[in-house]
C-alpha positions as CSV (number, residue, x, y, z in Angstrom):
1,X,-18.9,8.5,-3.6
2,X,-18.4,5.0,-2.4
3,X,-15.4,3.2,-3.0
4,X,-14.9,-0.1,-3.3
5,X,-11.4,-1.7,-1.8
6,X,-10.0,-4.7,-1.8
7,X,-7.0,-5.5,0.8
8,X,-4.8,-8.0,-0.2
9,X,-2.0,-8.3,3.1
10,X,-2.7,-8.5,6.7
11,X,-4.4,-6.3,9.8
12,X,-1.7,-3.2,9.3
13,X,-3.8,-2.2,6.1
14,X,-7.4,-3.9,7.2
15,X,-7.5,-1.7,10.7
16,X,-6.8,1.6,9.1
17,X,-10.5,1.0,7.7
18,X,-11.9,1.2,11.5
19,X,-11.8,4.8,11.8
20,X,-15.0,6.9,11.4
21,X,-13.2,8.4,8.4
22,X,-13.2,5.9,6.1
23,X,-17.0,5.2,5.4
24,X,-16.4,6.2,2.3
25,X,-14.8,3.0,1.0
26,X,-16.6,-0.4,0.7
27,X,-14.5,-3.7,2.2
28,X,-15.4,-5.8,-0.9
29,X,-12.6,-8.7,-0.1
30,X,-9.8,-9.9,2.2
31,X,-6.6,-12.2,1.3
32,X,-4.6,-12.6,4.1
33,X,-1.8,-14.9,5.1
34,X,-0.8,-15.6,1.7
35,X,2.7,-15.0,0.5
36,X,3.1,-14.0,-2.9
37,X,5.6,-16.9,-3.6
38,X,2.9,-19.3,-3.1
39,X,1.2,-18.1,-6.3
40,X,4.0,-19.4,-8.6
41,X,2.9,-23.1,-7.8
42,X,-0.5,-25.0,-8.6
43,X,-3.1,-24.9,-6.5
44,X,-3.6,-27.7,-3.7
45,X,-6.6,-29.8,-2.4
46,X,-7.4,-30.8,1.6
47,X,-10.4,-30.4,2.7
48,X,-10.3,-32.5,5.6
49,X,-7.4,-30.2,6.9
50,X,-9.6,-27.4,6.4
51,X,-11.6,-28.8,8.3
52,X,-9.3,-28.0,11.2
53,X,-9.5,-24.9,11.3
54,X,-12.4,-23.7,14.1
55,X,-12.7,-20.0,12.8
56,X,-14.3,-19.6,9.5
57,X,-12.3,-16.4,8.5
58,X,-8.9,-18.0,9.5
59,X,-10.4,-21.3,7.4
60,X,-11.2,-19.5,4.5
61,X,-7.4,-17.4,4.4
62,X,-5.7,-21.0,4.4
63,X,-8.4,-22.3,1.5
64,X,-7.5,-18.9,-0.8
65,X,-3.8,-19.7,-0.4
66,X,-3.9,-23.6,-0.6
67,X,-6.5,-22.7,-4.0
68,X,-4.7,-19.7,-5.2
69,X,-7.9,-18.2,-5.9
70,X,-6.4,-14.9,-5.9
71,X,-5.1,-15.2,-10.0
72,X,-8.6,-16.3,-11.1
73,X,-10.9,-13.5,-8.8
74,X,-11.1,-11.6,-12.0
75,X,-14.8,-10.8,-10.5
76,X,-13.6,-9.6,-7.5
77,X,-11.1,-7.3,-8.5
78,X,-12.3,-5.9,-11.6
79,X,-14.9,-4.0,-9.3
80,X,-12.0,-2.7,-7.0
81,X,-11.4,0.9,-7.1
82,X,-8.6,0.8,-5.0
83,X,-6.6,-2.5,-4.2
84,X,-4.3,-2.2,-1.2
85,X,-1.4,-4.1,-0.7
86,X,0.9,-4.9,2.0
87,X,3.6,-7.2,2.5
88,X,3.4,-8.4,6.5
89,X,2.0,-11.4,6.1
90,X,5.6,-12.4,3.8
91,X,7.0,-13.0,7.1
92,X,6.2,-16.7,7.2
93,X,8.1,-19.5,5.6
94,X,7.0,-21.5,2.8
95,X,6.1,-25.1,2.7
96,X,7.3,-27.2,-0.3
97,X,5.1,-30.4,-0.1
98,X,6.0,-33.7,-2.2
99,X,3.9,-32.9,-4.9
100,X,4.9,-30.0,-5.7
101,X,2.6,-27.2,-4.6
102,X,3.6,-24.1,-2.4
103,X,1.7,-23.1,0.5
104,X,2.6,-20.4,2.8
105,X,3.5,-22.0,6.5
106,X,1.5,-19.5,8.5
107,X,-0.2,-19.7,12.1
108,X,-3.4,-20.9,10.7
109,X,-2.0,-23.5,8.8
110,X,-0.8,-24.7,11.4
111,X,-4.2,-25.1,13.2
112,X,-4.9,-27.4,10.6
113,X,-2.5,-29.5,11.3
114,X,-1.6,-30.3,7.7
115,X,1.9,-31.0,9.0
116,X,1.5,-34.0,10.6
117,X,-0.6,-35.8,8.3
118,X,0.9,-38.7,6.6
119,X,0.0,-37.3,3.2
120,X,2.9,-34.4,3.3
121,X,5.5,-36.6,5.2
122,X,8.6,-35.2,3.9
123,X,7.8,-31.6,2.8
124,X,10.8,-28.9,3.4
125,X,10.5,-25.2,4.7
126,X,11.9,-22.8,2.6
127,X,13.1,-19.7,4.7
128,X,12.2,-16.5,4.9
129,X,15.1,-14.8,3.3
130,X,16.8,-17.2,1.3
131,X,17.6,-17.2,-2.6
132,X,15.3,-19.2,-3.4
133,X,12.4,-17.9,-1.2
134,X,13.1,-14.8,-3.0
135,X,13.3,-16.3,-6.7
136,X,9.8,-17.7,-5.9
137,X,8.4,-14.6,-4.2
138,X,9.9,-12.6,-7.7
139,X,7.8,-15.3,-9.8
140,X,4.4,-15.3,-7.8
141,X,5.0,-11.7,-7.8
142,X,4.8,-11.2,-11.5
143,X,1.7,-13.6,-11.9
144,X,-0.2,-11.7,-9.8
145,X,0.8,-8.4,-11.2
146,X,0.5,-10.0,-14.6
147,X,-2.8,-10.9,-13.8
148,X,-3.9,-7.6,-12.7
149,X,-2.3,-5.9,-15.8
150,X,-4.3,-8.3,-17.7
151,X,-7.5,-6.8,-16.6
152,X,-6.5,-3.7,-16.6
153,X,-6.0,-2.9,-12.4
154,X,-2.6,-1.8,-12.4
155,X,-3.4,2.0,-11.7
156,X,-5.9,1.0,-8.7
157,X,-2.6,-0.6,-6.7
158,X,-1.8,0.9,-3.4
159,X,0.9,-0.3,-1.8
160,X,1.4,-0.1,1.6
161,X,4.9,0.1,2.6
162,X,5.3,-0.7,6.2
163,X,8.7,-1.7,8.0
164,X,8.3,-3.8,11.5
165,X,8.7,-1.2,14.7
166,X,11.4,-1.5,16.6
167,X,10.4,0.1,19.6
168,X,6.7,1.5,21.8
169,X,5.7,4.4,20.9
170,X,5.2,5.4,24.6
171,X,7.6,4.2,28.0
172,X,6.2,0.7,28.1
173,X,6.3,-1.3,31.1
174,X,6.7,-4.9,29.2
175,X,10.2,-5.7,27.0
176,X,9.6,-5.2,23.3
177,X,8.3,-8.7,22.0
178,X,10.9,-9.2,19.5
179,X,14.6,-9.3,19.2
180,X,16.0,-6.2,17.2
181,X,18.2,-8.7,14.7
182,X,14.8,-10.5,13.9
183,X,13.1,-6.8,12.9
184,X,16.3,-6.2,10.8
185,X,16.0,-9.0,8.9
186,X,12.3,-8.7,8.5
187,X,13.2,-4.7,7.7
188,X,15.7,-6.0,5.1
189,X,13.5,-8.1,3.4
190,X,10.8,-5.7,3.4
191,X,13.4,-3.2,1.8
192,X,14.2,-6.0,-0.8
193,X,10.7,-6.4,-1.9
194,X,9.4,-2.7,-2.0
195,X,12.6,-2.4,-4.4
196,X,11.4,-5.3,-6.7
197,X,8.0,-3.6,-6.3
198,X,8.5,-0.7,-8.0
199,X,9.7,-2.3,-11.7
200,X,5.7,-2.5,-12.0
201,X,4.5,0.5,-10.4
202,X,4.7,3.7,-10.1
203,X,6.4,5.8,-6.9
204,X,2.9,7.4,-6.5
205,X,1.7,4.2,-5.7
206,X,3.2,3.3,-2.6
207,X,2.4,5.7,1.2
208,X,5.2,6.4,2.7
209,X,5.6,7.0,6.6
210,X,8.0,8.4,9.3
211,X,9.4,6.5,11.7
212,X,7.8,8.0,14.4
213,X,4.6,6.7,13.2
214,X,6.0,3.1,12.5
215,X,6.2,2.5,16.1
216,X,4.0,-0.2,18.7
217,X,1.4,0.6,20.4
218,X,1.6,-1.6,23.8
219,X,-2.1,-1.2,23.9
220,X,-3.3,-2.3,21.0
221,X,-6.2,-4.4,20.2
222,X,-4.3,-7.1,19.0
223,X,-1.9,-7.1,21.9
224,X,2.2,-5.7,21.6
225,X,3.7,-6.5,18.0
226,X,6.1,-4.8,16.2
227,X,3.8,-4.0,13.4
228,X,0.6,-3.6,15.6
229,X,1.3,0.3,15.2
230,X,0.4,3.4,16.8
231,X,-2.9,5.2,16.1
232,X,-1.4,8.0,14.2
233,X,-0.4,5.9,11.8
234,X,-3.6,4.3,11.0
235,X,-4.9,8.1,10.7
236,X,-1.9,9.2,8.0
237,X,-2.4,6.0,6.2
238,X,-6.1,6.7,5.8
239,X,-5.5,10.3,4.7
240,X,-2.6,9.4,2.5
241,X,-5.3,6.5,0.9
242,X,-7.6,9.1,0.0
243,X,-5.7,11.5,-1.3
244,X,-4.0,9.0,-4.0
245,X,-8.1,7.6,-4.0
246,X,-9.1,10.4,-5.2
247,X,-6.5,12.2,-7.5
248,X,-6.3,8.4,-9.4
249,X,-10.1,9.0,-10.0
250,X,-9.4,12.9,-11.0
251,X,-6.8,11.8,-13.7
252,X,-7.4,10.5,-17.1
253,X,-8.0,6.3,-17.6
254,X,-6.2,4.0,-18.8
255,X,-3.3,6.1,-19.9
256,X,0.3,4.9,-20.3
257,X,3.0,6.2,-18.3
258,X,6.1,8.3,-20.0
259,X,9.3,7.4,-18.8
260,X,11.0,10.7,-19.1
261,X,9.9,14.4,-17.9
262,X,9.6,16.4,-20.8
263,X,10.8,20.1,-21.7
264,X,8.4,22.8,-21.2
265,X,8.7,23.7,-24.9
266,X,7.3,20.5,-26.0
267,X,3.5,21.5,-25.3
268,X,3.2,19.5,-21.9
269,X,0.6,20.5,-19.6
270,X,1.3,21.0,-15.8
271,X,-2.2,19.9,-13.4
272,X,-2.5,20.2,-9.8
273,X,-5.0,19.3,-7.3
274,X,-5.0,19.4,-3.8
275,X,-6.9,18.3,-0.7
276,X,-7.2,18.6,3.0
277,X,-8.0,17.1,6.5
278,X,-8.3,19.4,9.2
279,X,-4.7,19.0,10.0
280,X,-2.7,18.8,6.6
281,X,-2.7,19.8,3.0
282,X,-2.0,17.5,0.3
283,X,-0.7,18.3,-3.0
284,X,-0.6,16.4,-6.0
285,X,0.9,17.5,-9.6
286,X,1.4,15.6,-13.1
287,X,2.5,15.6,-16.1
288,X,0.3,15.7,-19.5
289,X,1.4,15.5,-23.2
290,X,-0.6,13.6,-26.2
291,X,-2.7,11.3,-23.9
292,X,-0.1,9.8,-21.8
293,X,1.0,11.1,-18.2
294,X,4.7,12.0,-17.1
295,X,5.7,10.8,-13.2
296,X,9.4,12.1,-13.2
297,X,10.6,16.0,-13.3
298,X,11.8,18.3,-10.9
299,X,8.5,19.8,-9.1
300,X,8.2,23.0,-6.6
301,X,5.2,24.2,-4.4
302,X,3.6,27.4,-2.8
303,X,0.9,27.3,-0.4
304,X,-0.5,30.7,-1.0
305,X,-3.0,31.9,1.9
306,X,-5.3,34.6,2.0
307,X,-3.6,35.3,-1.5
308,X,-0.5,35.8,-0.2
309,X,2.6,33.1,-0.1
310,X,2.9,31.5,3.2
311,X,5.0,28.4,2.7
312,X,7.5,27.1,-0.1
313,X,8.1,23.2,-0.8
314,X,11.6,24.1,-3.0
315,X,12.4,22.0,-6.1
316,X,12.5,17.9,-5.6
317,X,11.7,14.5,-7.7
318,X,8.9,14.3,-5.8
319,X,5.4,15.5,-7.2
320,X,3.7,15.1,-3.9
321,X,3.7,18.1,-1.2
322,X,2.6,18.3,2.4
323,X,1.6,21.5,4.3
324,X,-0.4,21.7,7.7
325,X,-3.1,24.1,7.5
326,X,-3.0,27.2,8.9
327,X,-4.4,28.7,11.9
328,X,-6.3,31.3,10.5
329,X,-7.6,30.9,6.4
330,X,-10.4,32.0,4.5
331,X,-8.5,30.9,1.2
332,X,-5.8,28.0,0.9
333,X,-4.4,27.4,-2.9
334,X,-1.9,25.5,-3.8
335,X,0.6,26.4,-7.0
336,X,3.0,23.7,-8.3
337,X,6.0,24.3,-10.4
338,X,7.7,22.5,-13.0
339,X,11.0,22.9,-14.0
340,X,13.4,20.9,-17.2
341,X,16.2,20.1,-17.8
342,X,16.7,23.3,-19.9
343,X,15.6,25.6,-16.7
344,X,12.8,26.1,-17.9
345,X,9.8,26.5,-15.8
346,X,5.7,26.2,-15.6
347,X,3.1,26.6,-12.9
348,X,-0.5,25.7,-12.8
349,X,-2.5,26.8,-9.8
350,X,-5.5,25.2,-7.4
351,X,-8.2,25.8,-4.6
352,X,-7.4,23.6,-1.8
353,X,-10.5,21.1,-1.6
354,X,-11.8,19.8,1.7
355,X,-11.8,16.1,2.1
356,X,-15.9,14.9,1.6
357,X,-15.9,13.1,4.3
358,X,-15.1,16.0,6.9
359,X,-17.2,17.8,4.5
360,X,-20.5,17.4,6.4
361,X,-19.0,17.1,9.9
362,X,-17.6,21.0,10.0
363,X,-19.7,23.7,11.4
């Protein structure tokens, strides 16, 4: 089944959609060098700057943040299945201009040379950074998440939570592009903004990565940057995309989420699914009790091959597991655990499911 996506952030989320792999999504929009902080101010008007700009994509990126068309896309989004975010583009400054409005003081802004027109003489950059960068980014934040809780689009957030590389994956012959105290800072606000993230979402919302795959590839199409990444990592962000693609479709809508893990005794219900690539397994378990769905406990999980145990994930917070597959398999199931605070314990037990889109390409 198709799904449609919607990226709102920059080329670390839009490339992972290049690989074979991920014909099964739909590219239904793009906002891209738009900081969230511009959203807490009115829109803004300049065509003639627009006008500028020679590439129509890069033209249109600077029209969605100068309009803040973003908030009012209720069309758009409401037909999203999944709506990655990522936070890249928050690198650039902000421009205050006399009137009032916000605009986001990217490299395609600056193509249209908005700058230097007598019409924003005296405008002030607000740094990356500073208090009250982040006091705006916090308020633009919340409208936009507001917005999407209005039309009911919370549960189809991804985020995408990416840290700038600090170093080639491979021996490269050129010097890293950027300074290592400019990638901490940038890493530092990253950190601060994944953090503020998640008092609207969900952990289960956000991938998560290694370092080793956070690091540059010197090859890349888009030439050496520290978050122009390796390929792995474009793979494990695909796979990790469908997996939470595919178990948000599998659970029951519109549902609120329970703050607190409940005791076994209480009647709550212990489900598990599972899914694989040709490399790894990916488990998934939750919580149910009188309609709404529990994302905190203490979870443990058994890959059982053949029918016999092969490889434990011991008790954790999280309720995600990763296995790789085995050599040799003719059954893979996966049984979760669930443990309160009393000790006591349930399990719930799956077939591993093959991806759909390998589906059709194994003998």
């Amino acid at each position: 089944m198709i799904k449609n996506l919607l990226i709102y952030g920059s080329c670390v989320s839009r490339d992972i959609f290049n690989l074979e792999e991920s014909r099964d999504f739909k590219l239904t929009d793009y906002y891209a060098r738009s900081s969230m902080a511009s959203l807490s101010s009115e829109a803004y008007e300049n065509d003639h700057a627009l006008s500028h700009i020679p590439s129509a994509f890069r033209r249109r990126m600077v029209a969605c943040d100068f309009s803040k068309e973003i908030l009012s896309a209720k069309d758009k989004f409401s037909t999203a299945d999944v709506i990655l975010i990522d936070l890249i583009d928050e690198r650039f400054d902000l421009i205050s201009l006399p009137s009032g409005q916000l605009l986001t003081n990217s490299n395609e802004l600056a193509e249209s040379a908005l700058l230097k027109d007598d019409s924003v003489l005296g405008y002030t950059t607000i740094k990356q950074g500073t208090p009250e960068r982040r006091e705006l980014w916090l308020q633009g934040m919340r409208k936009f998440f507001e917005f999407l809780k209005e039309i009911d689009k919370l549960d189809q957030v991804i985020i995408n939570k990416v840290f700038w590389s600090s170093k080639f994956e491979n021996e490269a012959d050129i010097p890293f592009p950027v300074a290592q105290p400019f990638i901490e800072k940038a890493n530092q606000e990253l950190s601060w903004m994944y953090e503020a993230l998640r008092s609207v979402l969900r952990e289960d919302q956000f991938l998560d990565f290694s370092p080793s795959l956070l690091t540059a590839d010197e090859q890349h199409r888009w030439g050496p940057s520290p978050f122009h990444y390796c390929k792995n990592y474009y793979r494990e962000a695909l796979a990790q995309i469908i997996i939470k693609a595919m178990i948000s479709s599998e659970t029951t809508e519109h549902t609120p989420v329970a703050p607190h893990s409940p005791l076994v005794s209480s009647g709550v219900k212990l489900n598990v699914a599972a899914y694989r690539t040709n490399e790894e397994i990916f488990a998934h378990c939750t919580l149910a009790k009188n309609g709404s769905i529990h994302d905190s406990g203490c979870f443990a999980f058994y890959l059982v091959v053949n029918g016999a145990r092969h490889e434990v994930r011991w008790y954790d917070t999280s309720p995600n597991a990763r296995f790789e597959v085995p050599d040799q398999s003719s059954s893979l199931e996966i049984v979760a655990f669930y443990k309160d605070i009393l000790e006591d314990q349930m399990s719930a037990r799956c077939t591993v499911k093959l991806i759909d889109s390998l589906q059709n390409r194994n003998p």
